[in-house]
C-alpha positions in Angstrom: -67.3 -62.4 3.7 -65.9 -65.9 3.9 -62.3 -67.2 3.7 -62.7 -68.7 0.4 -64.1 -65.5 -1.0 -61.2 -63.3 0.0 -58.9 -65.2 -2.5 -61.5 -64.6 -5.1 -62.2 -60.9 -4.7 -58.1 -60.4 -3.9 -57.5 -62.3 -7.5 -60.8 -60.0 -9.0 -59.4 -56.9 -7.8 -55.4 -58.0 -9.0 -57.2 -58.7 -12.3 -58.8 -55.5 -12.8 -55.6 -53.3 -11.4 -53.5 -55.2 -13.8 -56.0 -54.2 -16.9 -56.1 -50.7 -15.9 -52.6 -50.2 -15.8 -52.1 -52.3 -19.5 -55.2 -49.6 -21.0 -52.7 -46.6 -19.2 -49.7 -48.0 -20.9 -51.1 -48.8 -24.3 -52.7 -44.8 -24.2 -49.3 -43.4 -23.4 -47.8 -45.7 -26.0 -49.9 -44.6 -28.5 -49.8 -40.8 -27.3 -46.1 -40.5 -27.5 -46.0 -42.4 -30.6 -45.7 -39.8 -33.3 -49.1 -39.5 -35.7 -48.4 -40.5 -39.5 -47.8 -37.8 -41.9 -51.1 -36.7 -43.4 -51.4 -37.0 -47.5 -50.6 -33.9 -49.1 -53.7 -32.2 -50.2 -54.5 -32.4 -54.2 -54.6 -29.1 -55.4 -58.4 -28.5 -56.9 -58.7 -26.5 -59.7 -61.3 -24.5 -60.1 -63.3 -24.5 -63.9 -65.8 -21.7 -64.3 -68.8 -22.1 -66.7 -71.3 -20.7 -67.5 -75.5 -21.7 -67.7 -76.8 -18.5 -69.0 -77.7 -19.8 -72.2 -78.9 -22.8 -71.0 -82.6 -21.5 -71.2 -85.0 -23.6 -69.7 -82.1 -26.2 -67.9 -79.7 -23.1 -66.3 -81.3 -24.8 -62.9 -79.9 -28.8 -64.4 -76.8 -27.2 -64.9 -75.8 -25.9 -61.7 -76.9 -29.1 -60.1 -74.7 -31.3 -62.8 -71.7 -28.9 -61.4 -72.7 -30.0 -57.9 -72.9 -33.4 -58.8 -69.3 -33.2 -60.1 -68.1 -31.2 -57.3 -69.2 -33.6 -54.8 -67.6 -36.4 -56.7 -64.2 -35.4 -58.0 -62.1 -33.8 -54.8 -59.9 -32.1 -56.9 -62.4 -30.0 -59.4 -64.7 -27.3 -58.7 -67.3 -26.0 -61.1 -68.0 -22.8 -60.5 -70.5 -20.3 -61.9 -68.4 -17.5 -62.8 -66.2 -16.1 -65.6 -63.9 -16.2 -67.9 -66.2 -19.5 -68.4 -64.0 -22.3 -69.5 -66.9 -24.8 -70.2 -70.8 -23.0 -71.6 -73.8 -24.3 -71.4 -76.3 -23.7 -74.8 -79.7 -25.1 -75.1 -81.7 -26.1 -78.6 -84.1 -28.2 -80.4 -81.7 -30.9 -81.6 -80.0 -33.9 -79.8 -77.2 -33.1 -76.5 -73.3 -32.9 -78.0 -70.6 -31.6 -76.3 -67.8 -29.9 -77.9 -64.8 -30.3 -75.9 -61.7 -28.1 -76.3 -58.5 -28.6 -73.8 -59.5 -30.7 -71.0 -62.1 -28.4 -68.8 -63.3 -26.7 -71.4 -65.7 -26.7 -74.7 -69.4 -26.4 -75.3 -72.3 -28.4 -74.6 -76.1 -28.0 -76.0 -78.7 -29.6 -73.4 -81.0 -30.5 -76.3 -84.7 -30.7 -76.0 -84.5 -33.8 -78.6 -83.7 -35.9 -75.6 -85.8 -34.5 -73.3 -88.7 -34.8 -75.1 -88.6 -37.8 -75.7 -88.0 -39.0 -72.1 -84.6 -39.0 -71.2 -83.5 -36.9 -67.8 -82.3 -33.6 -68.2 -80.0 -34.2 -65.2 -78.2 -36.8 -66.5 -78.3 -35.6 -69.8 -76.1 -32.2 -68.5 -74.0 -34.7 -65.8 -73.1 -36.7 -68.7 -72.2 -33.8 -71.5 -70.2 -32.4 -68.3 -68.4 -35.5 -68.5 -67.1 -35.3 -71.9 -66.0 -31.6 -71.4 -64.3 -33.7 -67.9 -62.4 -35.7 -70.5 -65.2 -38.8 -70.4 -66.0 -40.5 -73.5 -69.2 -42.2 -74.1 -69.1 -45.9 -73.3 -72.1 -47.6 -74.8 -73.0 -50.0 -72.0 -76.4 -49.6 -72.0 -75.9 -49.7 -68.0 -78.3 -46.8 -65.8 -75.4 -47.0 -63.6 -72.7 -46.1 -66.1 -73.2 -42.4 -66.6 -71.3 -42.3 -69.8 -73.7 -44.9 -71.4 -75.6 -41.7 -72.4 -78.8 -43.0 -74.5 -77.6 -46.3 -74.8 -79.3 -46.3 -71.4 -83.3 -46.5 -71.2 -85.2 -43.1 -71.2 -86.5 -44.2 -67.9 -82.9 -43.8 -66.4 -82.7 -41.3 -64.0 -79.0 -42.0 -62.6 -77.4 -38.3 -63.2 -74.5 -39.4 -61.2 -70.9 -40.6 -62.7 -69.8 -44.0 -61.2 -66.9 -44.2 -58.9 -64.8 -45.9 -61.7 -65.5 -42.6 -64.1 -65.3 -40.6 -61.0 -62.0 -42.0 -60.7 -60.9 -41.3 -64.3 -61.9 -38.0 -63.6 -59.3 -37.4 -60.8 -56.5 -38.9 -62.4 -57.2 -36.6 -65.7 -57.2 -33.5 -63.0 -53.7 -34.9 -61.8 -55.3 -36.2 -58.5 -55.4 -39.7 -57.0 -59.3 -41.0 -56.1 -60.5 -41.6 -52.6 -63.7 -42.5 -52.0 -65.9 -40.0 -50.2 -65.7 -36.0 -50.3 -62.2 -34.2 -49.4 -61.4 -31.1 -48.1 -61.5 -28.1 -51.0 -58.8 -25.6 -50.5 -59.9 -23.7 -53.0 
């Protein structure tokens, strides 16, 4: 090694013993700093229903529950009584009948289906009314309370993160994006 090189490796060497001991400092900085509380958990409250009289869409109805389970943290649709919310099917057009917020009736229609529209969002959406949704005509596939104002081609079954949202703050819960921890 040269003269002139022995500065240079000295100064490399001071360089990279000075890093090393900033990276220990800032880790035991940030170790004995004390963590930041964690957000109280939203209680979720469980709604039971039930699909037994669905008929044909008992199958659509558990996976509009899922749908809404996986969106709204602090609900859980369960299969199980006493139901607050039941699921009915018939011949005429889907309606929901809601009663305190959770709870009613809802007919998965076979109007709607026939002609088209998808049976998954058709139970997501009469969900949502029993959820406390209204219907917002938008005409939007991505608005899941557009309903029929939607095309029949529309096969978005899932709520948006704005009626997602609404959801939560009916349920007494404040929206995060993404799926929390269920304590219940």
């Amino acid at each position: 090694m040269s003269h002139r090189s022995i500065p240079r490796a000295v100064g490399g060497l001071l360089a990279l013993v000075m890093a090393l001991a900033g990276a220990v400092a800032t880790a035991s900085a940030a170790s004995a700093a004390p963590a930041a509380p964690a957000a109280p958990a939203a209680a979720v409250r469980v709604i039971y229903y039930d699909a037994s009289r669905a008929g044909e869409f008992v199958n659509t109805v558990h996976q509009a529950a899922a749908i809404w389970n996986e969106r709204v943290p602090n609900i859980r649709l369960q299969a199980g009584s006493p139901a607050s919310i039941v699921a009915y099917v018939d011949n005429g057009w889907p309606r929901a009948y809601p009663g305190a917020l959770g709870s009613g009736r809802f007919y998965m229609g076979r109007q709607a289906t026939n002609q088209g529209h998808y049976a998954l969002r058709v139970a997501t959406h009469e969900i949502g009314h029993l959820l406390g949704l209204p219907d917002r005509r938008t005409g939007l596939c991505s608005d899941l309370m557009s309903g029929s104002s939607a095309p029949a081609s529309c096969r978005n079954a899932y709520p948006s993160s704005r009626e997602a949202a609404e959801v939560q703050r009916l349920f007494g819960g404040v929206y995060t994006a993404g799926v929390a921890s269920r304590t219940a």
